[in-house]
VEXDREN-2710 file (C-alpha; in Angstrom, 1 decimal):
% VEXDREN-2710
k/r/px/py/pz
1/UNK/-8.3/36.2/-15.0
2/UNK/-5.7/38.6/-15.9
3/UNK/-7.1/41.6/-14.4
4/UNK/-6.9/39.4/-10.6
5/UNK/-3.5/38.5/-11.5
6/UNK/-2.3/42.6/-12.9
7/UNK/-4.0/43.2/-9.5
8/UNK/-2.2/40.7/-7.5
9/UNK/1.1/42.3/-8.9
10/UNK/0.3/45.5/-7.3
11/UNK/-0.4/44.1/-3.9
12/UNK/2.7/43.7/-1.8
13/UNK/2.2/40.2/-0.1
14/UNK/0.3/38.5/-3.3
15/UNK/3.4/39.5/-5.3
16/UNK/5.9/38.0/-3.2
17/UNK/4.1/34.4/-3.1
18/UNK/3.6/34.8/-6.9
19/UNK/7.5/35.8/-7.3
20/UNK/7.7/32.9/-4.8
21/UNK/5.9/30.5/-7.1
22/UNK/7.7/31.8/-10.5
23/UNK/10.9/31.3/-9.1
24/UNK/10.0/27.4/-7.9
25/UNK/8.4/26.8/-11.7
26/UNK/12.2/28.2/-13.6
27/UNK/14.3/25.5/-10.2
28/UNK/11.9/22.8/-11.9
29/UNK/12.2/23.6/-15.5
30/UNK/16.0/23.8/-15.7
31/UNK/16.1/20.6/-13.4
32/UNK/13.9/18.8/-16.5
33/UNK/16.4/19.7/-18.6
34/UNK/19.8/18.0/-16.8
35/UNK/20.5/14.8/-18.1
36/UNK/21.2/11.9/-15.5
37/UNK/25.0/11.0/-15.4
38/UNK/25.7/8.0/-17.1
39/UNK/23.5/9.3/-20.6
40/UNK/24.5/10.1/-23.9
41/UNK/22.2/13.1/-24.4
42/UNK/23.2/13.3/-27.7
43/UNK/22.1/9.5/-28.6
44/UNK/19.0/10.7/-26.4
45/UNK/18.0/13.3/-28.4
46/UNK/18.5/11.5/-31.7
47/UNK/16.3/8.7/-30.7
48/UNK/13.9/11.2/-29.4
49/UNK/13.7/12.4/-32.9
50/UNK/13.1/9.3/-33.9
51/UNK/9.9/8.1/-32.1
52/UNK/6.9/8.4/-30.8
53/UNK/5.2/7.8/-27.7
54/UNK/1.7/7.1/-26.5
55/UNK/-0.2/5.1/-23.9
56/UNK/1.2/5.2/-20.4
57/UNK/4.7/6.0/-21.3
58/UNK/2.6/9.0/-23.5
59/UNK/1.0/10.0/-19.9
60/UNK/4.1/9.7/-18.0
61/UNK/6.2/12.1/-20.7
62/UNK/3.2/14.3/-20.6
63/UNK/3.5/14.6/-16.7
64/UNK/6.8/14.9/-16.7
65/UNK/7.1/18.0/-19.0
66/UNK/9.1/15.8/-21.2
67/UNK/11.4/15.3/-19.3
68/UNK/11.0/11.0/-18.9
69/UNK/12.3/10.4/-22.5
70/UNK/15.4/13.1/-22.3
71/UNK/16.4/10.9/-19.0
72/UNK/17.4/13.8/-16.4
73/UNK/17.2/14.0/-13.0
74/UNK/13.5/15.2/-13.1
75/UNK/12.8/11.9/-15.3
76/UNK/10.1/11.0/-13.3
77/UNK/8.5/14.2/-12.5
78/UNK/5.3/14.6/-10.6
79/UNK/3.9/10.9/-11.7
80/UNK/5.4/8.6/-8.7
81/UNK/3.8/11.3/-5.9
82/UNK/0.4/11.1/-8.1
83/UNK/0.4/7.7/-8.3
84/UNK/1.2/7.5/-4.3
85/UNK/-2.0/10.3/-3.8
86/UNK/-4.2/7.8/-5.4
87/UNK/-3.1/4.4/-3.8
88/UNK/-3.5/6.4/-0.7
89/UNK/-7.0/7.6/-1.1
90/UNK/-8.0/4.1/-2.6
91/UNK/-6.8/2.1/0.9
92/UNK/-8.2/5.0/2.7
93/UNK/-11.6/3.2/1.8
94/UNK/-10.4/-0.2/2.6
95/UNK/-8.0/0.1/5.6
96/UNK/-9.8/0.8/9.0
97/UNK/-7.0/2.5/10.3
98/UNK/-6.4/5.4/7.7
99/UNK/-9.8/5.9/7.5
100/UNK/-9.7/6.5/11.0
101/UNK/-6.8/9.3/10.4
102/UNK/-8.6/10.8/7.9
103/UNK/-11.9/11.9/10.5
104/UNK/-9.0/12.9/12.9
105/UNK/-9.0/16.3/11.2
106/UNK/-5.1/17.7/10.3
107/UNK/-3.3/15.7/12.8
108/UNK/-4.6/12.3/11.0
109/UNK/-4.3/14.4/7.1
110/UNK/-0.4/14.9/8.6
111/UNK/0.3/11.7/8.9
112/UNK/-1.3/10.4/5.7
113/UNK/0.7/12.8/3.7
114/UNK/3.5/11.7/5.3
115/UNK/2.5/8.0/4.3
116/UNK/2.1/9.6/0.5
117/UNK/5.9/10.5/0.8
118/UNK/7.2/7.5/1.8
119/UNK/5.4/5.6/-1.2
120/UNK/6.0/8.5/-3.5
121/UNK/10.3/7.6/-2.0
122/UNK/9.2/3.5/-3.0
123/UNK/7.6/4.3/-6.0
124/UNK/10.1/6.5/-7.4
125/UNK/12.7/3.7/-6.6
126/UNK/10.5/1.1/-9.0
127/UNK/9.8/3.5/-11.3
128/UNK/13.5/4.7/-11.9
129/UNK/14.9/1.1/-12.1
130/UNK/12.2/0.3/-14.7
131/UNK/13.1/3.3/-16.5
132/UNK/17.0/3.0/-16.4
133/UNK/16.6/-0.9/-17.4
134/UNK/14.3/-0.4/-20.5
135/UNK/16.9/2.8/-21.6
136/UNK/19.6/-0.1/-20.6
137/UNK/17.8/-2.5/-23.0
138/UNK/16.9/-0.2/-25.6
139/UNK/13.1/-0.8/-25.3
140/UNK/12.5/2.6/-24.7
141/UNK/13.1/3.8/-28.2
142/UNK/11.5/0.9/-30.5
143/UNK/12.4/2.6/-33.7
144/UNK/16.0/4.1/-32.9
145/UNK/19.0/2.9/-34.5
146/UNK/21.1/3.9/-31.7
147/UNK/19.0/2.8/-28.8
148/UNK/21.6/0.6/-27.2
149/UNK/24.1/3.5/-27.1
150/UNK/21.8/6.0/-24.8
151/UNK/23.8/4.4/-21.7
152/UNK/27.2/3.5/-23.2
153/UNK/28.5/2.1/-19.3
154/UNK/25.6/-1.0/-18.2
155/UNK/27.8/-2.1/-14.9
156/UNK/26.0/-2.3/-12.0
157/UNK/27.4/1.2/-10.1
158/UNK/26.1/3.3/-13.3
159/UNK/22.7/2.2/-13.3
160/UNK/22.3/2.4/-9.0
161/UNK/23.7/6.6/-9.5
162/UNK/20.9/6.8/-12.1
163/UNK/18.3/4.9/-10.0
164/UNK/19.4/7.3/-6.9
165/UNK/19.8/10.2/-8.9
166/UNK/16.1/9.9/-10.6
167/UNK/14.8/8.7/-6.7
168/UNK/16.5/11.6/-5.2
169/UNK/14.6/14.3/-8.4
170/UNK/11.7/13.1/-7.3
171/UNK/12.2/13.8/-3.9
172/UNK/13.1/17.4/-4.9
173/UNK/10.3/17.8/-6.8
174/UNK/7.6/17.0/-4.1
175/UNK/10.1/19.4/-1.9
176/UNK/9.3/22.0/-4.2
177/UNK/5.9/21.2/-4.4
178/UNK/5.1/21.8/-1.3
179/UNK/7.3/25.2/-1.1
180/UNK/4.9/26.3/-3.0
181/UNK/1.9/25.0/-0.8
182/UNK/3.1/26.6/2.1
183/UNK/4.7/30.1/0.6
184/UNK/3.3/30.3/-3.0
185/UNK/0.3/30.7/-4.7
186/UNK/-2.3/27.5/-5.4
187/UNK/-1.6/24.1/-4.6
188/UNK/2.2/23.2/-5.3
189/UNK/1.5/19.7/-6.5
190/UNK/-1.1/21.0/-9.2
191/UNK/1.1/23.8/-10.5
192/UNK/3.9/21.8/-10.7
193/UNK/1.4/19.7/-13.4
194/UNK/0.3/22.6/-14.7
195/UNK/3.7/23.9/-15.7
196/UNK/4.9/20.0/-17.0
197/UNK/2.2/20.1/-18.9
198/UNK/2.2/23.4/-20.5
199/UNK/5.3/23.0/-21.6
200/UNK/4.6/20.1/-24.2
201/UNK/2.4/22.4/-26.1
202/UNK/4.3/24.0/-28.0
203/UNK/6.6/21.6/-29.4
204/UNK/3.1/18.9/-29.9
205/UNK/1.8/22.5/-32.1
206/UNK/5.0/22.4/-34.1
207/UNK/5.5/19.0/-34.7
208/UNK/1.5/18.9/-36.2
209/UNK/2.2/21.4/-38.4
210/UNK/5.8/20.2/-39.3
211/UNK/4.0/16.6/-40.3
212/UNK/1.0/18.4/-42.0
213/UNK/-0.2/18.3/-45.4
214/UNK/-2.6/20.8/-46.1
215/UNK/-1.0/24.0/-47.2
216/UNK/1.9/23.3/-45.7
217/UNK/0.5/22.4/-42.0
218/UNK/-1.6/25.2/-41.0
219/UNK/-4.6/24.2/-42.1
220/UNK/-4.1/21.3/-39.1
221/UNK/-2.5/23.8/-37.3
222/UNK/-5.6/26.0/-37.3
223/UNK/-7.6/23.3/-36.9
224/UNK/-6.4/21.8/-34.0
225/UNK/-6.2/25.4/-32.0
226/UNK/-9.7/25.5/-32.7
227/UNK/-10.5/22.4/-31.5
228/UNK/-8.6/24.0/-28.4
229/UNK/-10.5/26.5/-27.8
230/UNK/-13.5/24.5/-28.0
231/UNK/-12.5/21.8/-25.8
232/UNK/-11.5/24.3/-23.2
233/UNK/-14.8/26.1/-23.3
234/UNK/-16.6/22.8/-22.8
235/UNK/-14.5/21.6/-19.9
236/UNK/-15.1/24.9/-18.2
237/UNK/-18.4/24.5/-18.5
238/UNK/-18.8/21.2/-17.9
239/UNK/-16.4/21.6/-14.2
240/UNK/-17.9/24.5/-13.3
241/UNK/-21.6/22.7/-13.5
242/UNK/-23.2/21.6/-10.0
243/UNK/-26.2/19.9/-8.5
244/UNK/-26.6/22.2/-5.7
245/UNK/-29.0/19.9/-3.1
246/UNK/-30.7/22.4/-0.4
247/UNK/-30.1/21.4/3.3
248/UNK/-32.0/22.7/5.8
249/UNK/-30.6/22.9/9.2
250/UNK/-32.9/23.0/12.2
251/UNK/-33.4/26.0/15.2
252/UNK/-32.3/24.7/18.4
253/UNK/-32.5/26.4/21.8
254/UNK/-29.5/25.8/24.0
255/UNK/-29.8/27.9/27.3
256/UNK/-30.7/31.2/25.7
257/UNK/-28.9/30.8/23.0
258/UNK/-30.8/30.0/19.4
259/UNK/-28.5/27.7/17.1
260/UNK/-29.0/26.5/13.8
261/UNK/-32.2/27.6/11.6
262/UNK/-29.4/28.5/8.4
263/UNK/-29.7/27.1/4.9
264/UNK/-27.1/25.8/2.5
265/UNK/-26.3/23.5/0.0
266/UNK/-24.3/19.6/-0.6
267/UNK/-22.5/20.9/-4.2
268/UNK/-22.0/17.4/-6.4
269/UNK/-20.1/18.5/-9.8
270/UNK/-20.9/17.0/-12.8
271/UNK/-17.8/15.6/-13.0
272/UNK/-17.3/14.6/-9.7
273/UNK/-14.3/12.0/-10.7
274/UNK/-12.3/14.6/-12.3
275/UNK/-9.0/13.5/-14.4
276/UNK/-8.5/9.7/-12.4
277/UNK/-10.5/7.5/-14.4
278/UNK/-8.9/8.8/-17.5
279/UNK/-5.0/7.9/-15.7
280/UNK/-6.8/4.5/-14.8
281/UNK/-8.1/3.9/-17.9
282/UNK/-4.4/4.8/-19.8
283/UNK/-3.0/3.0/-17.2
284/UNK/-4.7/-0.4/-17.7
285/UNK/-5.1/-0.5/-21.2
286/UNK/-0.7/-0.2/-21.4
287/UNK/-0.5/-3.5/-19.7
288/UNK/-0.9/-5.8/-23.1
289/UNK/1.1/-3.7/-24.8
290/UNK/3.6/-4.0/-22.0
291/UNK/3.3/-7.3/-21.9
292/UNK/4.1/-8.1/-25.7
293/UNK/7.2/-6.0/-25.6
294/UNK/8.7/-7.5/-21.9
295/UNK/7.7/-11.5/-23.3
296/UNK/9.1/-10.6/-27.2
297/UNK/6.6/-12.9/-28.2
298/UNK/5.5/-13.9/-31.9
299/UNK/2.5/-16.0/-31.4
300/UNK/-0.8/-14.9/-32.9
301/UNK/-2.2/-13.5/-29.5
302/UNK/0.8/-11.3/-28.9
303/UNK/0.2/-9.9/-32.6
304/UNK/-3.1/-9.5/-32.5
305/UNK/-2.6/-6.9/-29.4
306/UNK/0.0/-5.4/-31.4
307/UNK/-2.3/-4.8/-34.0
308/UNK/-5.7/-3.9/-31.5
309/UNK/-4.0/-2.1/-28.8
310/UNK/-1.0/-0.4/-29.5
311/UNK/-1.9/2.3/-32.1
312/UNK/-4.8/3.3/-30.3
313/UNK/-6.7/4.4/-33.3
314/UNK/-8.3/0.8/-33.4
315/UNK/-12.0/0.7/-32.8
316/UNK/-11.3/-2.4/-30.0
317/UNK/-9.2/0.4/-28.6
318/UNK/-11.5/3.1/-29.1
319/UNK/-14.4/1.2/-27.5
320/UNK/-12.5/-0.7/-24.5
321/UNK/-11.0/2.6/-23.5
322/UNK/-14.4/4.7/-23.4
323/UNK/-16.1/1.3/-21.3
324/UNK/-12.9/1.8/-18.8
325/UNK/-13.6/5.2/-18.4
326/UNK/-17.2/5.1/-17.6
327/UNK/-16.6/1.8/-15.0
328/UNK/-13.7/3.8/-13.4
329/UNK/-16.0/7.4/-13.0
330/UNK/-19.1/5.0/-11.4
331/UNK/-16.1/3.2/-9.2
332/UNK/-14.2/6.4/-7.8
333/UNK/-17.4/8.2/-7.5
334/UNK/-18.4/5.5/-5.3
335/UNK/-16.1/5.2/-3.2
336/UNK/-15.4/9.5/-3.1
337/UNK/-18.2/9.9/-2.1
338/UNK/-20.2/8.1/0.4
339/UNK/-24.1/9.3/0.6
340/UNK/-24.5/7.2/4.4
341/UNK/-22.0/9.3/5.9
342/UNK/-23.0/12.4/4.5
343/UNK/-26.5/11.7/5.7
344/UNK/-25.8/10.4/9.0
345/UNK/-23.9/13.6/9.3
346/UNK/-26.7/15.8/8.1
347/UNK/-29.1/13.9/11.0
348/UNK/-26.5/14.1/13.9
349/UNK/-26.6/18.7/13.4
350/UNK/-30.4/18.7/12.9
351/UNK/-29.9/19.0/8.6
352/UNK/-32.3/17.4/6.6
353/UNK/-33.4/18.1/2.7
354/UNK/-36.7/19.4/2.2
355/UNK/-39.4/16.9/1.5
356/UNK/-36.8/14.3/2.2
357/UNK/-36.8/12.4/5.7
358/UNK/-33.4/12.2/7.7
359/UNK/-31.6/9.3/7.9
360/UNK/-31.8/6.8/5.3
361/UNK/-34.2/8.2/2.9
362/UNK/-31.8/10.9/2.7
363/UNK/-29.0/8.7/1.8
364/UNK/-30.8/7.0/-0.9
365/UNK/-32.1/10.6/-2.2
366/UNK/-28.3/11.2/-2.9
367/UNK/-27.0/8.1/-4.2
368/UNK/-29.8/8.3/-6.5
369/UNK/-29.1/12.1/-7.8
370/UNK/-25.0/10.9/-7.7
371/UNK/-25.9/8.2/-10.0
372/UNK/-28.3/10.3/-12.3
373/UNK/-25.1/13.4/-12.6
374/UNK/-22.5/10.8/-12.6
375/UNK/-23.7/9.7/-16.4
376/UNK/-23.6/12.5/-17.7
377/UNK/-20.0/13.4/-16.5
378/UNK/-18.6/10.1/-17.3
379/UNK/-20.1/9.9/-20.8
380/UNK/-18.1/13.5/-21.3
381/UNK/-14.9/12.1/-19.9
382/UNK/-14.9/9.4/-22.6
383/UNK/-15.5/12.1/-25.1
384/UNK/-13.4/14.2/-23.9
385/UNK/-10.5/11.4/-23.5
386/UNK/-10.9/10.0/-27.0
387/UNK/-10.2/13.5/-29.2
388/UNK/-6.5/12.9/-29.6
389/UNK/-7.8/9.9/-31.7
390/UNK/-10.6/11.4/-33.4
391/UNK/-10.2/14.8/-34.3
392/UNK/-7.2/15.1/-37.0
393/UNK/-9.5/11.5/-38.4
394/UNK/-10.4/14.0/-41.8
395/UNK/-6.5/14.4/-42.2
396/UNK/-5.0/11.4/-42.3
397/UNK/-5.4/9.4/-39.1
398/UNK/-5.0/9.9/-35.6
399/UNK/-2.4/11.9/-34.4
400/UNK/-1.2/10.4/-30.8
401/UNK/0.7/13.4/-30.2
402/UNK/-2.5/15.8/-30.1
403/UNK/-1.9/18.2/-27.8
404/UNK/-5.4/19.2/-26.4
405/UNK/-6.3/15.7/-25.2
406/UNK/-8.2/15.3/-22.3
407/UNK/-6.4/14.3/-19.7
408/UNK/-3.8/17.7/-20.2
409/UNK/-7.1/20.2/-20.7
410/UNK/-8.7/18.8/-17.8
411/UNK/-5.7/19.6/-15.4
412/UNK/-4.7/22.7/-17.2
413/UNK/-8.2/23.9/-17.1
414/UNK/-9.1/22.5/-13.3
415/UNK/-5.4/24.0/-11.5
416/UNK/-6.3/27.6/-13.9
417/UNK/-9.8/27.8/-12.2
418/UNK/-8.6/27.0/-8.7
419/UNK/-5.6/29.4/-9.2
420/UNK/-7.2/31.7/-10.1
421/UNK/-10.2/31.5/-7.3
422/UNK/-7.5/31.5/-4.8
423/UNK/-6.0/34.8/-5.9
424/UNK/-9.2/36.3/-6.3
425/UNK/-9.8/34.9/-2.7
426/UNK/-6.8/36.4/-1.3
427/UNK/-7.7/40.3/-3.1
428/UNK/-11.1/40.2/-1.5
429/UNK/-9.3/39.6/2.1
430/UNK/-7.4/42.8/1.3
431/UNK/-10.0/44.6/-0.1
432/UNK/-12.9/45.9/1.6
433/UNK/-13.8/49.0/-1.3
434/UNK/-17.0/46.8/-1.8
435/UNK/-17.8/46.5/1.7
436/UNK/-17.9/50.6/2.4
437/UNK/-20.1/51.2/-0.5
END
């Protein structure tokens, strides 16, 4: 990995988009870092001090680089325009009419990313309001003494500059984005995760060792980088595994021209899902909690969620949260990937899978296969999901703020890999040493 970047550096073009892309990551960085008018940041930081996140607002600080609990103008980061992504490609399946955009090829993919702005725009809107009412409130910091100080000024004209403010970061941040897309290095979107998500690590290393006990911290220190470098040799290997089906395309004479006769191969990863059913999972299992606090309920069922699903070191949570991650893999694989449209497309260019008969034999062949990889992938996204909780156990308890959890190394590690590829990718276009040997 290094040597294809040291060689990207030395080759004119490559260094400009990476330049390109280093100057976009320092814009967004220094933009998570401005507080939105109308915020104390030194009641902020104080209250930051003070607490400590998990669950979806856990996910959404993690996505935003921490930026969502400091309340700048990059609050709301990347999460409203992933959010928007996946609503997108869910009604893709259910709406006729973007389905249809989708087979038009880039014209229709134009237009559905332009749909993804506009509810990334109306997202960002609902997301910023929430945010700026539960600072307003003082909900956002449960355990701060000065929580109803972070916005000193509640009238109605503060809180629509901070809602516009937040609406209008997010808007810059998908700008910037897809700068990088068009005149960087690697998808924009991705980076732009990669970076908010990098940057948590070292303060989440710190604090572990700050709140450790074993010779001072870093014998939890050491333990969790190991547990690091484990977990990112797993997930390497785990994304980089395939099923590689053989297709088989047939020779056809047209005129007297030959066409077809090639062989290749329908790659389904192990971990065909990827990171979503981990952010669905996250997502859903917030809602009781969210729930208790919005109602400020006392009965017994609003304590017993307190009690089950808030910590998230409760075996109800433990097990609930692995089921939702298994049902969400099977769900998204589902409806990802469709095996009758691959095969009908297979049968309308003459492809067919050895031993297996076009049409819907082949269809069934691959749902089958999907189901058989997709247990195995699923069952290691619940594993993989559940180590924040698990692996400081021999140390005192969970530690929510464990840094290698698996949604973070499963976008770190997937954007490295494809990075990288597409660097190595571009040096192979501009290199042809290989080719004259």
């Amino acid at each position: 990995m290094f040597t294809a970047f040291a060689r990207a550096f030395k080759t004119p073009d490559l260094r400009k988009k990476l330049l390109f892309t280093l100057g976009i990551i320092v814009i967004y960085r220094l933009g998570a870092h401005v507080p939105a008018p109308g915020v104390d940041y030194a009641k902020v930081q104080q209250c930051i001090d003070q607490s400590d996140s998990g669950g979806l607002l856990g996910l959404m600080q993690m996505f935003s680089g921490g930026a969502l609990l400091q309340i700048t103008i990059f609050a709301l980061g990347i999460m409203p325009y992933i959010t928007a992504s996946i609503i997108l490609q869910l009604l893709t399946v259910v709406i006729p009419r973007l389905e249809a955009l989708k087979k038009e090829g880039q014209s229709g993919t134009a237009k559905i990313t332009q749909y993804t702005r506009y509810l990334t725009v109306a997202l960002a809107i609902l997301q910023g309001t929430g945010l700026v009412a539960t600072a307003r409130s003082g909900a956002l910091f449960q355990n701060c003494t000065v929580r109803e100080q972070i916005v000193p000024d509640k009238s109605i004209f503060t809180t629509l500059v901070m809602v516009i403010t937040m609406t209008a970061g997010t808007a810059a941040v998908m700008w910037l984005g897809e700068l990088i897309t068009d005149k960087g290095i690697g998808n924009g979107m991705s980076i732009l995760m990669f970076i908010s998500i990098a940057a948590t690590f070292p303060g989440a290393l710190w604090a572990i060792k700050e709140s450790g006990k074993l010779a001072d911290g870093w014998i939890e220190f050491g333990t969790v980088i190991l547990i690091g470098f484990v977990m990112v040799a797993l997930v390497v290997f785990v994304e980089q595994a395939q099923r590689r089906i053989p297709v088989q395309y047939a020779k056809r004479m047209i005129g007297r021209r030959s066409y077809g006769g090639t062989s290749t191969y329908i790659p389904l990863k192990v971990n065909q899902a990827g990171v979503i059913p981990v952010i669905f999972a996250s997502s859903l299992l917030f809602i009781p909690s969210l729930i208790v606090q919005f109602s400020g309920s006392t009965a017994g069922w609003a304590t017993w969620i307190q009690d089950h699903f808030v910590t998230g070191n409760h075996p109800y949570y433990i097990s609930v949260y692995f089921v939702l991650i298994v049902f969400f893999a099977f769900f998204y694989v589902a409806i990802s990937f469709n095996p009758d449209e691959v095969a009908d497309n297979m049968k309308k260019y003459g492809g067919f899978i050895p031993g297996i008969r076009a049409g819907r034999p082949t269809a069934e062949y691959l749902s089958y296969v999907l189901n058989r990889i997709t247990w195995p992938g699923s069952l290691y996204l619940g594993l993989i999901a559940l180590v924040p909780t698990m692996a400081l156990a021999g140390f005192g308890g969970a530690n929510q703020n464990f840094p290698f959890g698996g949604t973070s190394i499963l976008i770190i590690v997937g954007v490295g890999l494809e990075t990288v590829k597409q660097i190595e990718s571009q040096l192979q276009q501009r290199n042809y040493e290989g080719f004259l040997r």
